[in-house]
Every structure is written in C-alpha cells, then in structure tokens.
PAKOLVEX-722346 format. One record per residue (C-alpha): x, y, z. Coordinates in steps of 0.001 Angstrom, whole numbers, plus 500000, padded with zeros to 6 digits. Layout:
<pts>
XYZ...
</pts>
This chain:
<pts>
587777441454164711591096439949165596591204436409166826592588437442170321589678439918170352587336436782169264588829434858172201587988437446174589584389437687173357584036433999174006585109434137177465583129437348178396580681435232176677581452432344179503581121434648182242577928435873181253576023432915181897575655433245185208573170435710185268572048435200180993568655433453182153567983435339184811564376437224183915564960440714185243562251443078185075562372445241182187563316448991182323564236447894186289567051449794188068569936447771188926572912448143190884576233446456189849579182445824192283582112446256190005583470447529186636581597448982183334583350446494181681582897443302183241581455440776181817578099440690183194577767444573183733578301444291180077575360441890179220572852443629181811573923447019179839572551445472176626569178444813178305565995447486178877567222448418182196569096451156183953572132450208185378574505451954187625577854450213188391580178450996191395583115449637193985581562448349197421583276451104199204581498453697197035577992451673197498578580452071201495579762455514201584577477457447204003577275460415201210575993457970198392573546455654200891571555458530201597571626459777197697570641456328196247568629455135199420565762452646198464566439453327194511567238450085192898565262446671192436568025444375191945571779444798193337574312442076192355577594441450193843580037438538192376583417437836194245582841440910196074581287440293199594584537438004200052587179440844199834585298442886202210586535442646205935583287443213207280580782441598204817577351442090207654577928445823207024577923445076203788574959443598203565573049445547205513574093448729203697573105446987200330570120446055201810569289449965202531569299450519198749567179447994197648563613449009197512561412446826199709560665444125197307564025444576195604566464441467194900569926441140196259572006438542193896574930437214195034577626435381194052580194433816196200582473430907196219581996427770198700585018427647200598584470423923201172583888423660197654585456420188196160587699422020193691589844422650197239589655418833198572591523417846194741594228420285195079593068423632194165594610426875195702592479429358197542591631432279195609592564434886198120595338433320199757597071431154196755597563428252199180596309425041199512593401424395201983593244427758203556589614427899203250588617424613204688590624424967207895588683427998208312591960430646207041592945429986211102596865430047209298596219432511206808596371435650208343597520434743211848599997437429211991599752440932212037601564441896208839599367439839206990597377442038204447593478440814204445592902439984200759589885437807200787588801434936202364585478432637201092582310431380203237581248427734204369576581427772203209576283428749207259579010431430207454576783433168204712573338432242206112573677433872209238575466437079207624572294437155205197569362436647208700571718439406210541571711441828207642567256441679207220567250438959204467564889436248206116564228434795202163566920433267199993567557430420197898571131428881196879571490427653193893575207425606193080577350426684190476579459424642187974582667424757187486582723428364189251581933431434188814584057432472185901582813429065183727579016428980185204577753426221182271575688424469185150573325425453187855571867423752190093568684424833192414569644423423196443566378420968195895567752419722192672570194417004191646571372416306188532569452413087186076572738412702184090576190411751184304578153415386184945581518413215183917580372413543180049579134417199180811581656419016182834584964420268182369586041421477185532588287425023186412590435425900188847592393428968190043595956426937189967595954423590187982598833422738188457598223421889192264595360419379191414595906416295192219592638414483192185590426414225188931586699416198190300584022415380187360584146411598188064583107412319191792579792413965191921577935410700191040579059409729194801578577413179196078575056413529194570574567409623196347575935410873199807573936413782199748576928416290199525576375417027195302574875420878197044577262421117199993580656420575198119579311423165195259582288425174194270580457428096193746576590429644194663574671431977192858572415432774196007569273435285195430567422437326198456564208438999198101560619438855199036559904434962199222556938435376196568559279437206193836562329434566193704562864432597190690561126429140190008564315428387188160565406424460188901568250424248187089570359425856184366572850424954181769574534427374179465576930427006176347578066430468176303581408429034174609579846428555171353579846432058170556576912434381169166575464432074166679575507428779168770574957429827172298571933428496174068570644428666177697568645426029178674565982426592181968564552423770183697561101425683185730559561424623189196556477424827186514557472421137184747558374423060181737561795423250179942562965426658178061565680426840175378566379430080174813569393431648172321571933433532174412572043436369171176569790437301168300572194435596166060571157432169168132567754432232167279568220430355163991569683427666166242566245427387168012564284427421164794566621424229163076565885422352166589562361422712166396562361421356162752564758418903163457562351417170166491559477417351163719561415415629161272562494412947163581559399412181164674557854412157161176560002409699160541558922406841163876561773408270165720560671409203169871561434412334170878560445415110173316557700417359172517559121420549171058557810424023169966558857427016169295556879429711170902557473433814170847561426432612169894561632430066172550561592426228172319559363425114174578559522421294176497558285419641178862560108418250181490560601414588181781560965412705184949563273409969183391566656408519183640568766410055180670569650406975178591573252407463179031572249406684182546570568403836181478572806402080179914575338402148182168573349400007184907572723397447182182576085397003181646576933396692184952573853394236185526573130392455182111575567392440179425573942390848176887570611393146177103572727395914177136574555394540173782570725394310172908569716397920173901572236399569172083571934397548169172568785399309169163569990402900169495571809401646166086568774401189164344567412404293165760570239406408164061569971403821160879566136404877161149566634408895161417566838409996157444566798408197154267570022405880153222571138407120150120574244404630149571573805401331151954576671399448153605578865398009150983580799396502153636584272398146153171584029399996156487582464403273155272579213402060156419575656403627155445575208407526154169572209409147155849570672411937153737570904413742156810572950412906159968572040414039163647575737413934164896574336414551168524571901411372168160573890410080171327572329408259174448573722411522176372570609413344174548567992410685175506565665409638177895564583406178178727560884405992179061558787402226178862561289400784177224562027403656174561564955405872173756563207409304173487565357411735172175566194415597172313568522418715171769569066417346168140570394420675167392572970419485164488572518418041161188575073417628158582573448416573154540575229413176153252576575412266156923578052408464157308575713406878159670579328404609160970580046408380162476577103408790164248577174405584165538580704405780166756579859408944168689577109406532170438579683404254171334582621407264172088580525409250174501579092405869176256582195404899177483583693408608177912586975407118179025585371405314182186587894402814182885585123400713184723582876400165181969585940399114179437586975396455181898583055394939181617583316395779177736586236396705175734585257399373173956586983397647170619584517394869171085581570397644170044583794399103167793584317394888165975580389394776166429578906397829164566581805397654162000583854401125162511587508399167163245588407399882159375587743403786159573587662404334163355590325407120162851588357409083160331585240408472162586587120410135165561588576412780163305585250413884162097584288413868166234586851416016167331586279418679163988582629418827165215583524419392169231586110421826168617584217423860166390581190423689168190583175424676171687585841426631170019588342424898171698591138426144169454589903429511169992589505428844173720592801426528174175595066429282176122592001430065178421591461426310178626594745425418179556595039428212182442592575427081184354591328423293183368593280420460184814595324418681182838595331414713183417599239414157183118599744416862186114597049415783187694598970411903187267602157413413188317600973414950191098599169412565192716602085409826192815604050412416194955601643411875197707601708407891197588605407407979198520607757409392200616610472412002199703612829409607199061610577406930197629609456409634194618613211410723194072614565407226193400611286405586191677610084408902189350613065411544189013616026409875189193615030407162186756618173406404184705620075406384188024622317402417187260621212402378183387624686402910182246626166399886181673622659397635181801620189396439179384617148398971179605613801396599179754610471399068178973607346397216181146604468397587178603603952398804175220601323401083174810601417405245174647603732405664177603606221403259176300605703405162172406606480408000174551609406407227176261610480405860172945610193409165171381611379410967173237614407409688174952615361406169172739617961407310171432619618408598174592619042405471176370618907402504173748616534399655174669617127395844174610613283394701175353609949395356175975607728393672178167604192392655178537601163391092180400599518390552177203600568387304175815598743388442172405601862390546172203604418388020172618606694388278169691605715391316167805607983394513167588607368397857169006610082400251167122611877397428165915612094396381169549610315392507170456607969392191173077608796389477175403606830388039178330607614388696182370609560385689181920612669387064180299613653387901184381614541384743185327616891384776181793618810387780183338620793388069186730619886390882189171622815394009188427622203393227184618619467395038183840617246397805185051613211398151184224611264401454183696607466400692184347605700402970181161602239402060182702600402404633183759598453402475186449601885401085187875600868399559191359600135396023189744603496395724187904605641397286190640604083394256192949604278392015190433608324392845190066608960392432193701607461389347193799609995388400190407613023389658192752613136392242190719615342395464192782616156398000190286613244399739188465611968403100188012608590404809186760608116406525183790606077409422184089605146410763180789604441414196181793607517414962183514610627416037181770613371414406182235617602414556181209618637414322177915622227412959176968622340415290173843624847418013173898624941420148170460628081421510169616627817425238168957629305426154165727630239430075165459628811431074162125631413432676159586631799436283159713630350436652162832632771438729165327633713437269168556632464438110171603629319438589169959626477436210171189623500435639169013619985436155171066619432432409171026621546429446172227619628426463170122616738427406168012614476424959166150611755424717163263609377421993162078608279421180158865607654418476155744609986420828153504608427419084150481609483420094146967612169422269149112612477426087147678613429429600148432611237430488151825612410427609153522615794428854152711615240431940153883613411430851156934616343429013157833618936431368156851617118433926159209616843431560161710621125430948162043620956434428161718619730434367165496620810431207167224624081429485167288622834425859166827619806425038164519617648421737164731615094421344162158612526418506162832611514416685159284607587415041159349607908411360158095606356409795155253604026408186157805603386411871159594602183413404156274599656410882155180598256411046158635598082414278159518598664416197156089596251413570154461598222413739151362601315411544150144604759413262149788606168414173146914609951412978148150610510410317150466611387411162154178615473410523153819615354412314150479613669415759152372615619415362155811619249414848153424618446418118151501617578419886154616620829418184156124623028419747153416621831423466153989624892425376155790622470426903157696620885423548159531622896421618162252620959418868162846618222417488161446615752415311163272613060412791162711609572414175164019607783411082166210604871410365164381602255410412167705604419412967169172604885415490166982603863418811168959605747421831169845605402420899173300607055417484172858609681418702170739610715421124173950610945418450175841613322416604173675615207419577173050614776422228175031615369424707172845615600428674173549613212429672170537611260427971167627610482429627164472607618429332162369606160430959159350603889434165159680601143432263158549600520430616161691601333433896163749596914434245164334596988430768164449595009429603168008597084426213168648600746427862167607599972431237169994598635428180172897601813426768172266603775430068172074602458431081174950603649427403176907607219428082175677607164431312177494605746429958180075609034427179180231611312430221179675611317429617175608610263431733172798608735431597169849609999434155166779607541433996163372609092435017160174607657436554156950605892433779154604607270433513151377603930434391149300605664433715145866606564430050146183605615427467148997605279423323148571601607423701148185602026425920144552604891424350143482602589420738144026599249422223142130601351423237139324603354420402139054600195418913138968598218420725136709601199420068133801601303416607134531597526416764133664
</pts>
C-alpha cells in the first residue's frame, strides 16, 4: 500500500468513529444516506448487516417510498438533512421507511457550535458567522443558490416532534463530524481536562482567531459544554431501544493495530473495545499490563478481559490531572508533595536494573509505562489509581517517564507556569541535563502512536495553527491603521537607526534568522535582569535602561514578544514613539535581491522554468549525486541557493558529528559553477517552510528519497499552496555521505 493510500486509510479510519461503537443489531437492514464509499458506509459494509446506500432525493422519491416502505431498522443520515431545503419532508419520508421500532441516526452540525464564535467559516456558506445570525444575510437575494445551512438543538427538535419522532437523545460531538474522537451523552460532562485531549478542526483555519480547547472548562462551568457542541450525533427511536451509551472516545488515528474505542455505559461499566481484529492484541497487553502493575503495589482500575473486551468499572473520581491542578492553585507545597509521589509511583512500576548514577540519565526500569501520566489517573482517598497503561517499552529510562508526568501536567498552560515554572520540576526530579533527549523520545512515541507524520497534510488543513491563530487575533485589537503601522509596516524609519530587538527568546531567534542580516541589530533588550550582559547571536542583552542612553529619532524597537501589551505600555511610559511588533508568523520584506546569472550556452530569449531555486543539505564528504543534483538543478532555474546545516545543526538533529567543519562544506559547495549562493541553515529554524520565507524561492529540490516522505510531501504541498514548487531528483544509489562515512570507517578500523 502506498503511503498516500495509508493516509487515506487513517482518515477514513477518523471518520469512522462516529458510528464504530454503535451496537447495531446483527444481520439488521440499514439504510445509508450517501455514497458506497464513504467512510462509514464502508465500516457498516464490513459488519453482518444488509446495507443499502442512496442520495436523499432517491430515498424520497414517491416510486422508491412505496418499494422500500417500512423495510429498514436503522437509517443514518450525516451532513445530509442540512443541504436539503425542506428537511420536515425529509424526515417524515425517512420516517415512512423505518419499521416501527426502527432507529433514525443523525448527524448534523450545531450551527451555534463554538468552532463559529473563534473564527470558523460556515460550512455551507464559507463565511464567517452565517449560522449564528440565523443565515438572515446569506441567501437574502434571489440569485442566491441554497447550498446548506446548519440547525440551532431547537431548530432540529421541533423538525424531529413534527416529523413523528417523540424519542431522541443528543449526544455532542468532538471536534466534528469528520474527527468524532469524543462524544458526549446531553446528561454528561466531561471528568478531565479536554485541553490535554482535544485537538480541535475546522472547515477554514485560517479564519480562527480564538484558541477553542482551553474554553470548555468554562463552558462545561456555565452550563453551555452541550449547547456550544460543534457537532451532534442525535438518535430517534422507540424510547426503550436507544443506547445507554454515556460517553465515547475513539483513537481511530492510530490505525488498524492501535485503534481503540472506549464506551462509558448508563450501566457504571466501562468497555474498551479494538476498532479492528488487528487491535485486539492491544486489549490483551492492557489487561496484562493492569495485572502486572498491581502485582507490583501499584493502584489501578480493575481490568478484565472478557469475550475480547476489557472490561472496567466506572469511577466517580476526579482524574488526577484534575487534581493536581487545584493543588497548585491552592497549596504549592502539597502539590510539590503529591507529585513527588507520582515519582515514586513510576520509580515503583518495574524492577531498576541500573539506578541513578547521577549524570542525568536517571534510573532504567525493566519495563517503562510511557503513559504512567496523571492524565491516566484517578484520585481516590488519597491515591493515584491508574489506567489505560496500554504501552510498555523493555529497558525504558524512568527520567522519561517522569518527564512526560511533568510535560503533560503543565500542557503549555501559561497559568500554571506562572505559579510553577515548569524548569523548577524539571531542577527537582533531575531531567535539566537530558531534557532534550527526554522530549525527543516524547514526541517519537506521540507521533507514532497518532501518525502525525502520516496525518500532517490532513492535520494542517483543518487544525488551527497557533501563529495564525496569533496573527489573527491582533488584527481585531487595533484599528486599520493601528495594525498597518505596528505589524506590517515594521521596518518603516529603520534605515538610518539603530534596530533595538525587545526580548530574547524564540521570536527574537526568529527574527534573527530570518531577517538579521537584512536589518543588522545594535541591541537586545530585556525584563530579565538574569540576562543582563550575556549575548544572543553575538548581540548583548541590555536592560530597558539603555532608552534614556539614546535620543528619540535614533533608534527604532521591534517588540519579539509574543504577549506584547505589557512592553508596548511599558515603552510609552519610557517616551518611547517609534516601535513596531514582530509577528513571527507573518512574512515580511526581504532586502535580498539575487542577481540572475544566464548560464553559458544557454540561448537568449530562453527562460528556464524557475526564477530562484533552492536545496538543503549537510553535503558531507561531498561526491558525485550532489553534483549532479545541483547540476540538474541550474539546469532549471536561473539563480541557485543551497542552504548548508551547521556543525551545531548536525549533532542536533543528525545526532552524529561531521566529518568537515561547516566553512570547509559551505566553501566546497561555494566553488561549484553550478551554486550561486550558499547559505547558512538557522539552527532552530531550519524547515522548508522557513527557508521560503527567507527566500522565497520558485522551487526546491530534493532527492527522490524523500519523494514518499510524509513531512517533505506536507511541506511540498505548503509551497504549492504559497505558489512554489517542489521538483525531486533521482538519488544517486552508488555513492552518498552515509557509504562513503561507513567505509571510511570500516578501514580506519
């Protein structure tokens, strides 16, 4: 299977779980609003029952009512009622071909859902806000073509009463419809904190503007957590036959083998079911896993596995994530003495077969639970009772473990860090010499066990992304003007002045990246007094008090903060006139002109495809193919860049140490006649993405080896998305760095 087919497995596999719990009746006739190869028509197909799929004007023909009158037990419609102009006829003809005690399942997205009130375009129209004013703009004229509109809980409620459906329950959908991973019964609220759980969609990211999974700890408060629901799955029937289903979460994005369902029942008992055969494995390691753990003093949740389903009970306790946070907000120091706890609870889980030698590498646990996180725990008389430990890795460092404990605590919650720096846990439990490696070996386990790399160009067309979501939502604190002078025109009065950078963390490496050499700086500033003196890119880091050393029309500041409000009060109050806002998202002009050099032989009048092309590489132990790749390269653009890796770039993200120094590699790519320019490849910033924003190149080129490659065809498909391309060539099989390096070092041996 291909890896684009792969991808599109996973997402069918996404879709699926809106309906992958549901317990239909076996051999039961169902009826299917839609295509054969949808998604879920697909996954009901694979099931012991008979299933018939058509369009909703073929399900209300007169001809095929009477045919198929009364002849189906369940009938499910998603996104469908909505594009219908007269959705009670609908209804009412579904209704007809449902058997008395048949099921209608519907679902349909909440047009005051709170994906709309942070930005998000209506589905139907493509505008903002259509839905909640009630689509009275939408299609106010008559040349507007009806295309779909969604329903408010009561717009659908009295459509279902009118068309004979007297019993129904809602149940709320998250994100939506298309990414269903939880589900939520209308008498149910959620016992955990959804900002570590959800990732939230929407049908236009780029319009968002407010961040949603942080908010539905105050909607769930306010009583709103059901009414704001993006999305409903809502089932009709006899009231005796619905579903005692509370609530639902699904990982359908871990494919076949790792995809698991999890069903909360009206009964008090929890169900973890495997979404495919291949799952079922999955189900038999947690079972053993929750024996182990317990055989060894550790508390955790009753667990069996019965008929190929691990069985729970529910608990009626706070999640210890939950937990913890109110202790931190309350009482510091028993937090501190909670979680130090939780530490000897992961020290406690397998046998220590090399102990702490104090060099930062911590503990080895015989076997590591990497999910032994207070996200998987409940808090019950003073006891961290755990569950879900699904994962367990032989010869694990227990310092990893316990930096996931501390990672997913904080979660990036800005509130919590201000209580307790989250380097202050980091000092305490000893993972400041390795962190890096710790948070390396986190992100290898979430993106294999999510498949974000295989999922990234899905992910990134409909998840928001946090600098747009930045960007966007400093248009609205200013006026037209305001924005245009304080975010765009930012360099406006910098010839001429000495450029002063306010702070020194990632916006200001940014900025430094990416345009330092255009616009050369003469300081940096900072709050932080602990900074005073040191050097940032060879730059010193002064305090607030090198304004009063400079007169006003000297100098112009560029705030690289991403909360800015502070320091843009705190420069008025300096005097301070001139300053702009860096906003590391946006891109902004470059100074660079390349001069286009007209390769020899070529006739004139004869453009090449590409204006400036550019390629990326160590070129390490330089040979043939990246000759060739260059040669071919000139071959089809008039100006070549190539972007060298540093010294400092390989051991961090190559792991290994060059064979030839940085100047030595970027001087023998310098002297190709092929290359003309070389560039130094920002160590932090060292994606394709960033290099198009320094550059803007018309195409990058790139070995076929990377052509299947999920990140390089994500970022492929963002060049052409910014009106770039991106060409592979043929790898050179015969020699590349890595051969040339393993024989060199075999002789040496």
């Amino acid at each position: 299977m291909s890896s684009t087919d792969q991808t599109q497995e996973l997402i069918n596999g996404i879709k699926r779980g809106l309906l992958q719990w549901y317990d239909f009746e076996q051999n039961a006739k169902v009826l299917y609003i839609g295509e054969r190869t949808d998604a879920l028509a697909e996954m009901l197909m694979e099931r012991p029952l008979t299933v018939v799929c058509v369009s909703v004007e073929q399900s209300c023909s007169n001809g095929w009512q009477q045919e198929h009158k009364g002849g189906f037990d369940y009938l499910i419609a998603v996104e469908a009622l909505e594009r219908t102009e007269n959705p009670e006829h609908v209804l009412q003809s579904w209704r007809s071909l449902l058997q008395e005690d048949g099921r209608l399942l519907l679902g349909m997205n909440n047009r005051f859902g709170i994906r709309y009130f942070c930005g998000d375009r209506d589905p139907y129209t493509g505008r903002n806000f259509d839905g909640i004013e009630g689509y009275r703009r939408a299609y106010d004229k008559k040349e507007d073509v009806f295309r779909g509109r969604c329903y408010s809980r009561d717009e659908i409620e009295k459509m279902l009463r009118a068309a004979g459906w007297n019993a129904f329950q809602f149940f709320s959908v998250l994100s939506d419809l298309h990414n269903p991973g939880l589900i939520y019964a209308e008498d149910y609220l959620p016992n955990e904190d959804l900002a570590n759980r959800l990732f939230p969609t929407y049908n236009y990211p780029d319009a968002v503007f407010l961040e949603e999974a942080p908010l539905y700890e105050c909607l769930e408060n306010n009583g709103l957590f059901h009414k704001l629901a993006n999305a409903w799955l809502i089932e009709c029937g006899p009231k005796e036959a619905l579903c005692d289903v509370l609530h639902v979460t699904c990982s359908m994005e871990r494919g076949r083998e790792s995809a698991l369902c999890t069903v909360i029942r009206r009964t008090g008992i929890v169900e973890k079911r495997a979404a495919y055969p291949e799952g079922e494995v999955r189900l038999e390691k947690l079972a053993a896993h929750a024996k182990e753990l317990k055989g060894r003093g550790i508390p955790v949740v009753d667990t069996k596995l019965e008929g190929g389903v691990c069985v729970m009970p529910q608990i009626q306790a706070e999640v210890g994530q939950v937990y913890l946070k109110k202790l931190l907000r309350t009482e510091k120091e028993r937090f501190l003495q909670e979680l130090d706890h939780f530490r000897d609870l992961i020290l406690q889980s397998s046998d220590i077969v090399e102990s702490d030698q104090g060099d930062g590498e911590g503990a080895i646990l015989r076997r590591g639970y990497v999910d032994m996180v207070p996200l998987n725990s409940f808090y019950i008389d003073g006891e961290f009772v755990f569950y879900d430990q699904e994962f367990c890795e032989e010869n694990y460092p227990a310092n990893a473990v316990i930096s996931r404990m501390v990672g997913t605590f904080y979660a990036g919650n800005v509130e919590l860090m201000k209580i307790l720096p989250v380097e202050e846990l980091y000092e305490r439990y000893g993972l400041t010499k390795q962190q890096e490696r710790w948070q390396k070996m986190e992100w290898a386990f979430l993106t294999d066990l999510r498949k974000e790399r295989e999922l990234r160009i899905y992910h990134e067309a409909c998840r928001g992304n946090t600098e747009t979501i930045y960007a966007n939502r400093q248009r609205m604190n200013f006026s037209t003007d305001e924005y245009q002078r304080l975010f765009v025109d930012i360099f406006r009065n910098v010839e001429g002045r000495k450029l002063i950078l306010f702070g020194s963390g990632h916006f200001t490496k940014k900025f430094l990246a990416m345009y330092g050499q255009d616009y050369p700086v003469y300081a940096i500033v900072d709050n932080n007094e602990h900074k005073w003196g040191q050097e940032l890119e060879g730059i010193g880091i002064c305090p607030p008090a090198i304004f009063e050393e400079l007169s006003g029309g000297e100098y112009k500041v560029l705030i690289c903060i991403k909360n800015y409000l502070s320091v843009v009060r705190q420069l008025e109050e300096l005097g301070v006139k001139e300053y702009g806002i860096f906003d590391a998202g946006k891109d902004y002009p470059r100074k660079r002109n390349p001069i286009v050099r007209t390769q020899a032989g070529a006739a004139e009048g004869e453009p090449k495809k590409f204006h400036t092309g550019y390629i990326s590489g160590v070129f390490d132990l330089f040979h043939i193919g990246h000759l060739n790749m260059f040669k071919r390269a000139k071959e089809q653009c008039e100006y070549l860049i190539v972007g060298v890796v540093s010294d400092e770039g390989v051991r961090k993200y190559k792991e290994v140490e060059p064979f030839v120094p940085y100047e030595e590699r970027a001087e023998m790519v310098r002297s190709c006649r092929y290359v003309d320019e070389v560039v130094k490849i920002p160590l932090e910033f060292r994606g394709v993405r960033e290099a198009y924003q320094m550059y803007h190149f018309d195409c990058q080129f790139s070995g076929s080896d990377y052509r299947n490659n999920p990140d390089w065809l994500a970022d492929k498909e963002f060049l052409e998305k910014h009106g770039s391309e991106m060409v592979f060539f043929p790898y050179t099989e015969s020699t590349s760095s890595s051969k040339l390096k393993q024989l060199i070092e075999k002789r040496l041996c």
